[in-house]
N, C-alpha and C positions, 0 to 999 in steps of 0.2 A: 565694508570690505576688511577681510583680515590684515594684519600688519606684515602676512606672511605674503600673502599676493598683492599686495601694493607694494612689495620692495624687489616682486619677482621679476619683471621685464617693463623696460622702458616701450618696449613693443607694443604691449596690451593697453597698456595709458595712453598710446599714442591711437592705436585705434580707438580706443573707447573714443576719444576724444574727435573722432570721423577723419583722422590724418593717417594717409597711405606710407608703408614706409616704401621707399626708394631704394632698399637691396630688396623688397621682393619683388618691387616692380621689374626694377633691373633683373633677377632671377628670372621671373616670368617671359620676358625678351627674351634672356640668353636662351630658352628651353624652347622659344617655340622656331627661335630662328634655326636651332639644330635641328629639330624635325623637319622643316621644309627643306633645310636644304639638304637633308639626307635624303630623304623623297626624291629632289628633285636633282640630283648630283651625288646615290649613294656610292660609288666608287669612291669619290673624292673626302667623303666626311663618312666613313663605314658605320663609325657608333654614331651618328647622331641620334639614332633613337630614344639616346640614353634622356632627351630632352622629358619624354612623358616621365620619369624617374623623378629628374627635378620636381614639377608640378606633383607629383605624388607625395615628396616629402613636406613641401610646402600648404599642402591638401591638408596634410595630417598636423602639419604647427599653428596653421590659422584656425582648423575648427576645433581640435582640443582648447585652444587658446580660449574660443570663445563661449565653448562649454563648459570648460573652468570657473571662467566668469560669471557663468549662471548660476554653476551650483554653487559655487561659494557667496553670492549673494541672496541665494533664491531657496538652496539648498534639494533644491530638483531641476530636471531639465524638461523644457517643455516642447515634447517630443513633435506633435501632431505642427503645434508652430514653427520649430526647427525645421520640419520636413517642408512646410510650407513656402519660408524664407528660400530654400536649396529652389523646389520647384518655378518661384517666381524668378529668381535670379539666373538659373540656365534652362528650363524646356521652350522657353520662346523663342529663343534663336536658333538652338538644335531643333525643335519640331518645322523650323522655318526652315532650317538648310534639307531638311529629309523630304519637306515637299518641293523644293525644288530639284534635288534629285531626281523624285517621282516625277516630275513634269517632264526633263529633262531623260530620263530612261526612257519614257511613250514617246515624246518625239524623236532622238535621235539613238537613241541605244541600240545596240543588234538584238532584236530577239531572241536568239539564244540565247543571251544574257538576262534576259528578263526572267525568269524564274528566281537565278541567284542574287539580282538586284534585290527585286521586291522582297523575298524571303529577309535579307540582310536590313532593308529599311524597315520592315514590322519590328526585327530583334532590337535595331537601334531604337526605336522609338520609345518600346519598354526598357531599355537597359539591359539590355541581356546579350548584346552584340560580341561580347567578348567570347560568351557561352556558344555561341551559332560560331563563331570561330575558331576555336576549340576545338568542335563536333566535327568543321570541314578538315581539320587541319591532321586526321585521323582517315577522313576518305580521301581516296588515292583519285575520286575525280575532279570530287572539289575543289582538289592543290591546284588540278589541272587547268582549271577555271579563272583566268583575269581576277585581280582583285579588286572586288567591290567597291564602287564611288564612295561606302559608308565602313567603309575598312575600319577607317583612325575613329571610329565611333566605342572601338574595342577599349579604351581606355575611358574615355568618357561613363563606360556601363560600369565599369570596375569604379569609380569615382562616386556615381550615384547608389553602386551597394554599399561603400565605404559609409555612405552621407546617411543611407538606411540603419545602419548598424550600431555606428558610431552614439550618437544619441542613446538609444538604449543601453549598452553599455557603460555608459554613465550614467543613465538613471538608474540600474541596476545599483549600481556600485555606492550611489546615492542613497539607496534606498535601505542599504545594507550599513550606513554609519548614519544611518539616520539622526539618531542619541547620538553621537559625539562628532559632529562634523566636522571639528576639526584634525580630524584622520582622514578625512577623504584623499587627499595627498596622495599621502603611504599608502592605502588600500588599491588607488588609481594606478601610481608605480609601479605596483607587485602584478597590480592585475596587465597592464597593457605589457608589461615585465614579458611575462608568461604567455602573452599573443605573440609580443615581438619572436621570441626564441623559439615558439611552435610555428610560425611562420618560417622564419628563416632556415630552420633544419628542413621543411618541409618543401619550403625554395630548393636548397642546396641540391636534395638528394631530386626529388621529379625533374629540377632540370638537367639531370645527367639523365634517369632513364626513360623522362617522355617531353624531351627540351620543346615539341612542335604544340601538347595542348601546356606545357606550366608556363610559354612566354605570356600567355593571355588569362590563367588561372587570377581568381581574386587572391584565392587562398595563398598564393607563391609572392602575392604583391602586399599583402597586409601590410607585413613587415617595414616597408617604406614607410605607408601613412604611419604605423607605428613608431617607430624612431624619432621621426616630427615633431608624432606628438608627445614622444618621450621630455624631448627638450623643452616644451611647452611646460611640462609639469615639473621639469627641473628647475626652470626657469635661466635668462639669459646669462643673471651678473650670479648663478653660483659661485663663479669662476671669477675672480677679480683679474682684470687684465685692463691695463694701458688704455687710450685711444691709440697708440701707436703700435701694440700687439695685436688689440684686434684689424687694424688695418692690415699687417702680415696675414693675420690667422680667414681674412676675408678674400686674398688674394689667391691664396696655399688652397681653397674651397673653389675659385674660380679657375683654379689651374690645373686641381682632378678633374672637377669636370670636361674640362675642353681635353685632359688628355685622355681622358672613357672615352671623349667625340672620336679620339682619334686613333685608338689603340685596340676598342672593342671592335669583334665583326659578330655579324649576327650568326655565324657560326659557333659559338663561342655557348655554354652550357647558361643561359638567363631566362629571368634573373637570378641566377646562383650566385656565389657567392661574389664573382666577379662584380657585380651590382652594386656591391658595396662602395666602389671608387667614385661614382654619381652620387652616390646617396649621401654618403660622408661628406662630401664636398661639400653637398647643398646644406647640408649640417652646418657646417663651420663656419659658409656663411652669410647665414641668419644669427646664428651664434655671434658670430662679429657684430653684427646690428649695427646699427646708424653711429658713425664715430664723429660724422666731421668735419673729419682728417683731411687736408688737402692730399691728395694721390691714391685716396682709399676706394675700394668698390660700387659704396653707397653712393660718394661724392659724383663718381664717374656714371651712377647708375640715375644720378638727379636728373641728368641733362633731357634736355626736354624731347627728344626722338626716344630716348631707348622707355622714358614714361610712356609717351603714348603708346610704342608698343606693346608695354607690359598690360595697360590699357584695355586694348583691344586684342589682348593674346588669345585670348579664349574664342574670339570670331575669327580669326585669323586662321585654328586651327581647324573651325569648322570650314573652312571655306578651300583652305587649300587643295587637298588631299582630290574632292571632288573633281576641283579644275584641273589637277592633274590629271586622274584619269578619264572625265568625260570629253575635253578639249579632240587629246586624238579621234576621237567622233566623226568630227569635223575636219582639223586640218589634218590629220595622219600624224606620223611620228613628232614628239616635239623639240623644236630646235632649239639650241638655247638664247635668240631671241622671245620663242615661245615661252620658253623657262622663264628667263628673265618677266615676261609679261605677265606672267602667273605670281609670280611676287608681288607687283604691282598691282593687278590687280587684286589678290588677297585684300592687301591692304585698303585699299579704297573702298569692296564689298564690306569687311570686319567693322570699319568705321560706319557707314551707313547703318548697319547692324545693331552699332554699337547705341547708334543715337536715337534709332526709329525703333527701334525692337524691344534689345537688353531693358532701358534704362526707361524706356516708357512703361515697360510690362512689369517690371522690378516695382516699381510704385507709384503704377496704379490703386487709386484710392477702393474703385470696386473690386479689388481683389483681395484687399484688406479689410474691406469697412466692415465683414462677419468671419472674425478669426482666417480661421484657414479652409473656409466651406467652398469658397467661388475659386479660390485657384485650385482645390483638388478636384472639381468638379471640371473645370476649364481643361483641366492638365488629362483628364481622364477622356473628355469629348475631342480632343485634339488629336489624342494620342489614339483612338479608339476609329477614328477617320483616315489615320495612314495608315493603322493596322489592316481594316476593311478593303481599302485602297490600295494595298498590297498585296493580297490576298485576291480579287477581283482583276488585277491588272494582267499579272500571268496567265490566267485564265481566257482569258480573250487570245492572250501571244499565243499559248503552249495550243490551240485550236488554227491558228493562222500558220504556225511550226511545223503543226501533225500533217496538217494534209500538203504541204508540199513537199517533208519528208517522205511521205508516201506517193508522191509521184515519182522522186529519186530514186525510193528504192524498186518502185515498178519500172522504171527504167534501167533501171540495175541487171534483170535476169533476161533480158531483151539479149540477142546474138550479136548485136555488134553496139555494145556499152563497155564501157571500163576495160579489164582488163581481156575482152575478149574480141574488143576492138583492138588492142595493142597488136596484139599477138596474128592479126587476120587482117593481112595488105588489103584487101577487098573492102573492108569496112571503113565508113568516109563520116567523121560526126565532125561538125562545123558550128554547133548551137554552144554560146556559154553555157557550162560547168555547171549541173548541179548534184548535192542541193548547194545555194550559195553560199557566200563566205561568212554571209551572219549569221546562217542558221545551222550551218554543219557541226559545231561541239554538241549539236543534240542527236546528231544523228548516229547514233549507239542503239544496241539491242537490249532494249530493256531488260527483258530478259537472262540474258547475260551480265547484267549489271549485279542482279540480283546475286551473281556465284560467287561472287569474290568477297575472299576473305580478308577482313581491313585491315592495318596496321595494327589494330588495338584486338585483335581475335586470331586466337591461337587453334582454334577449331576447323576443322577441314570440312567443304561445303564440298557435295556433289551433286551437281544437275546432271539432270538426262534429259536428251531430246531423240530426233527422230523416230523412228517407230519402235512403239515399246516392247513389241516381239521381236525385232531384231533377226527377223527371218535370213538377213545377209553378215550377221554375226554382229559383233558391239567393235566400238569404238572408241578411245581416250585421246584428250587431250588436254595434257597439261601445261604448266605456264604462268606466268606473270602477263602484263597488260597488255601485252603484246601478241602472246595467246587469247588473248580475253578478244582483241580488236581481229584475230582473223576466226573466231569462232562462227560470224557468220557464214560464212565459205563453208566451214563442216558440217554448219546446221542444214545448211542447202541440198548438199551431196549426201546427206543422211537420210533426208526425206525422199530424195532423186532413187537414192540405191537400196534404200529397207535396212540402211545401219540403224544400229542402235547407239547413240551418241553420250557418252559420259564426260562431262566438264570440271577440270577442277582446278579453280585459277587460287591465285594472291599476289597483289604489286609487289612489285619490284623483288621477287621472290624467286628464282629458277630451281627447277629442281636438279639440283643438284647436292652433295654433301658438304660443301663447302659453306665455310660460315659468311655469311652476309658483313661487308663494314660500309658503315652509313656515315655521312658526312655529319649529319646530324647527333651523331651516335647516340638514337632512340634505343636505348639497350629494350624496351619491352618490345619492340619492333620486330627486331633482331633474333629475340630469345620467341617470337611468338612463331615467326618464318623456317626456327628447326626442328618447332614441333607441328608444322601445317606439312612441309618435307618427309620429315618420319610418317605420320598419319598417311601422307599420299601413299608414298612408298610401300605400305603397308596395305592401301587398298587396293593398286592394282596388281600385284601379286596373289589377289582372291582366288582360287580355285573354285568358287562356285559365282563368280563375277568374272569369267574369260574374256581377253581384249581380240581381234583378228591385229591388231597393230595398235603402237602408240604413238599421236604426236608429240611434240614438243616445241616449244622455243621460246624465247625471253630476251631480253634488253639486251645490245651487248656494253653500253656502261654500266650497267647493272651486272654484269656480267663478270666485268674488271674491277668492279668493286665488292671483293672477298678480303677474307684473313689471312694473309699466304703462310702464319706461321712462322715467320722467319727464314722459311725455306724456298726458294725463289720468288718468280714475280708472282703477283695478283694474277696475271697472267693464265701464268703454269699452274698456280695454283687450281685456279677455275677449270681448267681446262681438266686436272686431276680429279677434279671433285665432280666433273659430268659424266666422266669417261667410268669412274668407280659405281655410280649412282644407275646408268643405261645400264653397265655389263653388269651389274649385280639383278637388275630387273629379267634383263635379258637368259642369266645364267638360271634364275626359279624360274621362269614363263616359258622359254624359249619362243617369246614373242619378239614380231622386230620393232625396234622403234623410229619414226621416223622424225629427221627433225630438219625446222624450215631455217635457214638462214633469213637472220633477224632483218628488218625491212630499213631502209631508209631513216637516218635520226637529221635532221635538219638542223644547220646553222641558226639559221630564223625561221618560224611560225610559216609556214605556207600558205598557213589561213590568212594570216595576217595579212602577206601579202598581197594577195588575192585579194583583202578587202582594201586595202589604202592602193593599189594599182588600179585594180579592173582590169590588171592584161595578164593574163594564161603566161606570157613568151616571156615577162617576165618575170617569174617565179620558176625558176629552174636551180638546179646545183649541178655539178658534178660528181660521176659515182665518187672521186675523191674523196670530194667534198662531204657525202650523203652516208660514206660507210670509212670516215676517215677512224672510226674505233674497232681493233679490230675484234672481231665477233670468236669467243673462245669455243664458241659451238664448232665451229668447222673443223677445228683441226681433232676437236675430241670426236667428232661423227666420222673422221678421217680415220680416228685411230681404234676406234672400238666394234670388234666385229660384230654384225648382227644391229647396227645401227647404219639407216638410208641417209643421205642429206641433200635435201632438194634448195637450189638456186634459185631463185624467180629473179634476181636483179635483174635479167633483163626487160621484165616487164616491167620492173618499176622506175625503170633509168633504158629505156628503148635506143640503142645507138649510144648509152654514156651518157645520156642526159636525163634527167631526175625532175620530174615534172608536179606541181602542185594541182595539176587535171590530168585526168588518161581517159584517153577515150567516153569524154564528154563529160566526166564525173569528178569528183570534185573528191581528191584520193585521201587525202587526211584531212580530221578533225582534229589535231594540233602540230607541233611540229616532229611527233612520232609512233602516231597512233591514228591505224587507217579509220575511215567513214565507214559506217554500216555497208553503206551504197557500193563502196571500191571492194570492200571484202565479198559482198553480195556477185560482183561480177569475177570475182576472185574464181568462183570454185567450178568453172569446166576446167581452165586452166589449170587448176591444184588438183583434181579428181583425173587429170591426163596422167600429169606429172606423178601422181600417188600410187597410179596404174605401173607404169614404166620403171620406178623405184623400186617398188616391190616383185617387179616380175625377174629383176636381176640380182637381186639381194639375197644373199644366204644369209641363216640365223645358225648357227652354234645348237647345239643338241642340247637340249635341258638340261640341265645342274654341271656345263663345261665354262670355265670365267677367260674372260676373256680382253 
């Protein structure tokens, strides 16, 4: 060993020598305590997620560390056995928690869910969970979707690319000072140098304009394990300090942390640059290292609870997240006795884990005794059985799903269902709601799914349905999700009447001219929503693509959430920017447009409901309650002539009361976005109403603005 790296870190001597240190154990505790109980009390602790942060920088100090130590003794790093060491030491716990998962989805999971379960336990299983995360986190149904028992798997994938990576680029780096190795150093520095700073520009700038896929990107996270392992090759005692300074400087590290815990919100642009408060901290201290010192970190990090937990951190975190989200399964919402038991029990599963699984599997003699041939081999047949078993498991649900979505929706165009029972004292439905509460998030128009343009596509899509000669003239309807969810109603009445039906949706997107502000402020989101507007607006003004009318309608907090410019509210704004957008349409077509007041947004899930009740009578609101945002469509359909504006509230709120079933059907698939089924019964109703609209409505003479 050089005289350079035996004077580098008291750390690495200590490992080498099989002794844990006591600030990362304690690091390790403090990180995974803030994810749970962010998870499970995120009001109360908003940044705890900053916990996976910590373990990231920590990621990055212990295996630089430890590839330092190869090459400098070895002068190569051996890559095929590094990977082998990673694989023995975590896929047997994580491929154990994913099939219980999988066991745990088939028996109590709602079916609907099973599509996105399975899909998310094949991604975890290869590593890739953060990538399938990413990809959802771009679709506008996805969001829509519970999050997955295998969620916190997203940081685990980004750990095992790190653990892929990482190795070769030291042996790269190795292979390049091969002749004078004692540069590898300086060549290591420059090069992780130059990751760290491409990373972090790279962080900074994607999480201001796509914050939903860079919280989960590897490439936004490097940076972390880099820094790490920045330190690692700087080594600890660069810096000559006291044991009584690194006590300070080990405190001053535990005391960014806990204030990221409490300062960060997950609305906040991460990991940008703001990240740096977590990261730094856990810098500092490691950097402090083992002093001691009575009243210092490490000291206080010795004690033998916060060890075992650093211990068992890594089962801990595979265990929690699970029982969070699969528990309400079972008992419904969870209490915070619930809560509280979910801690406990974490702990007691992580330790089991810890002892029958981790450390059995870690060194086993047959999975060493031929290099690294039986655990990649083992890790590949494992991993290769949930993938299958993922893949096969939906397949059975998405068959048990279809056909009694397709009795819903055949019950749907029957004369006294949904909304056509509301509306018709004569009609008497008495039978629970379908389709039920665990299968209705599927019950969407495929179809329809296909039209919309995602957050990440700035391209205008149009579908056509009904009949495609259009013998009773054509028809548009545009919109955000909300349009997308009553498009079955149109598609009905299209094929009822010999329209020809043109679709052209994107979330959270109204056509209107007004600029979109996102809470998230996804600026490509944003910037992709005025060029899908323009494009719209552009196409239905076709002169050889003629409308007889246009729908419209969209969110109304999407609605309220524009740029008002500094010149009134959100409000006015919105309202300015529909009223400009219809009468500009209206004043080239001298078409009229019609537009629906937005539907019912719920307090709480209806579905949900529905499922942890099983009573119809309790799942109601008030119109209050159900339209407490108000909807800037109304007053802009109010003010612009040549624009209809049709009310249905009272079908969806009958007498004032706002129902999670109407007339036997089971009305929304989330808490603002109807069922195929309720839309399905939707359209005698909407085709009266569209009749009656139009029969009293004057349009404005071609090219008059109005």
């Amino acid at each position: 060993m050089s005289t350079q790296l035996a004077s580098a870190r008291p750390a690495e001597r200590r490992e080498t020598a099989g002794r844990i240190l006591p600030e990362i154990q304690g690091l390790r505790a403090v990180a995974v305590a803030l994810v749970v109980l962010f998870h499970l009390w995120p009001n109360r602790l908003p940044g705890g997620f900053v916990g996976v942060d910590v373990f990231f920088v920590i990621s990055g100090f212990l295996i630089t560390a430890h590839l330092l130590r190869e090459v400098e003794r070895t002068g190569t790093v051996r890559i095929v056995q590094f990977w082998g060491r990673r694989i023995r030491r975590l896929l047997p716990a994580s491929l154990f928690v994913l099939a219980v998962i999988a066991v745990a989805t088939w028996a109590l999971g709602p079916l609907s869910a099973w599509p996105t379960i399975y899909r998310h336990i094949a991604a975890a299983s290869v590593y890739v969970e953060n990538w399938a995360l990413a990809a959802d986190s771009v679709d506008y149904w996805a969001q829509a979707v519970a999050a997955p028992p295998t969620q916190h798997y997203w940081s685990l994938s980004v750990e095992e690319q790190f653990y892929f990576l990482w190795p070769i680029v030291f042996a790269a780096v190795a292979l390049a000072v091969r002749s004078a190795r004692s540069r590898f150093r300086g060549v290591a520095r420059v090069t992780l140098g130059v990751i760290v700073a491409a990373s972090f520009a790279y962080s900074v700038w994607y999480s201001i304009t796509t914050p939903s896929v860079a919280y989960f990107s590897t490439f936004t996270r490097a940076w972390e394990f880099g820094l790490g392992g920045m330190l690692a090759l700087v080594g600890l005692q660069s810096v000559r300090l006291t044991p009584l300074m690194r006590l300070v400087v080990g405190w001053i590290g535990i005391a960014a942390i806990a204030l990221s815990a409490i300062v960060i919100r997950s609305s906040d642009p991460f990991p940008g640059a703001i990240a740096l408060l977590p990261v730094l901290g856990t810098i500092l201290v490691i950097f402090a290292g083992t002093t001691g010192v009575r009243g210092s970190f490490d000291q206080a990090a010795a004690w033998r609870p916060v060890q075992f937990t650093g211990d068992i951190s890594y089962s801990v975190y595979l265990w929690h997240w699970p029982l969070i989200v699969m528990l309400p399964w079972v008992l419904g919402p969870l209490s915070t006795v619930a809560k509280l038991g979910i801690i406990v029990l974490s702990v007691v599963l992580a330790s089991l884990t810890k002892n029958f699984i981790e450390d059995p599997f870690r060194n086993a003699r047959w999975l060493t005794a031929r290099r690294a041939v039986p655990t990649f081999a083992a890790a590949a047949a494992a991993s290769a059985l949930i993938v299958g078993a993922s893949f096969a498991a939906p397949a059975v649900g998405q068959q048990m799903v279809g056909a009694r979505l397709a009795e819903a929706n055949a019950f749907a165009v029957t004369s006294c269902a949904g909304a056509s029972a509301v509306v018709d004292p004569s009609c008497s439905v008495s039978t629970p709601p379908v389709p039920e509460a665990d299968i209705v998030f599927g019950d969407a128009d495929p179809d329809i799914e296909k039209c919309f343009s995602q957050d990440d596509n700035a391209e205008m899509i149009r579908c056509s349905f009904g009949d495609p000669n259009a013998p009773a003239g054509r028809v548009a309807l545009v919109g955000d999700s909300h349009a997308g969810a009553m498009a079955p109603a149109l598609m009905r009445l299209a094929q009822e009447r010999g329209w020809g039906l043109d679709v052209y949706l994107k979330p959270g997107c109204p056509w209107s001219e007004t600029r979109r502000f996102r809470p998230d402020n996804n600026v490509t989101a944003i910037e992709n929503c005025v060029s899908w507007r323009d494009q719209v607006s552009a196409a239905v003004v076709d002169a050889e693509r003629p409308y007889r009318f246009v729908v419209t309608t969209s969110y109304a907090i999407v609605g309220n959430m524009v740029d008002a410019g500094g010149e009134g509210t959100p409000y006015d704004a919105s309202v300015a920017g529909l009223r400009s957008t219809w009468g500009s349409f209206i004043a080239q077509t001298g078409t009229p447009v019609v537009v629906l007041r937005d539907n019912p947004n719920w307090d709480r899930s209806p579905v949900q409901c529905l499922s942890e009740t099983k009573n119809p009578d309790a799942c109601t609101e008030t119109t209050a309650q159900a339209f407490s945002n108000p909807d800037p469509q109304i007053a802009a359909a109010e003010q612009t002539p040549g624009v209809a504006l049709i009310d249905m509230s009272d079908v969806y709120c009958p007498e004032g009361t706002c129902r999670a079933d109407l007339g036997g059907i089971t009305a929304y698939r989330d808490a603002h976005h109807f069922s195929k089924s309720f839309a399905l019964s939707l359209a005698p109703v909407l085709g009266q109403r569209l009749d009656d609209a139009l029969s009293v409505h004057t349009v404005p003479s071609k090219g008059a603005s109005g």
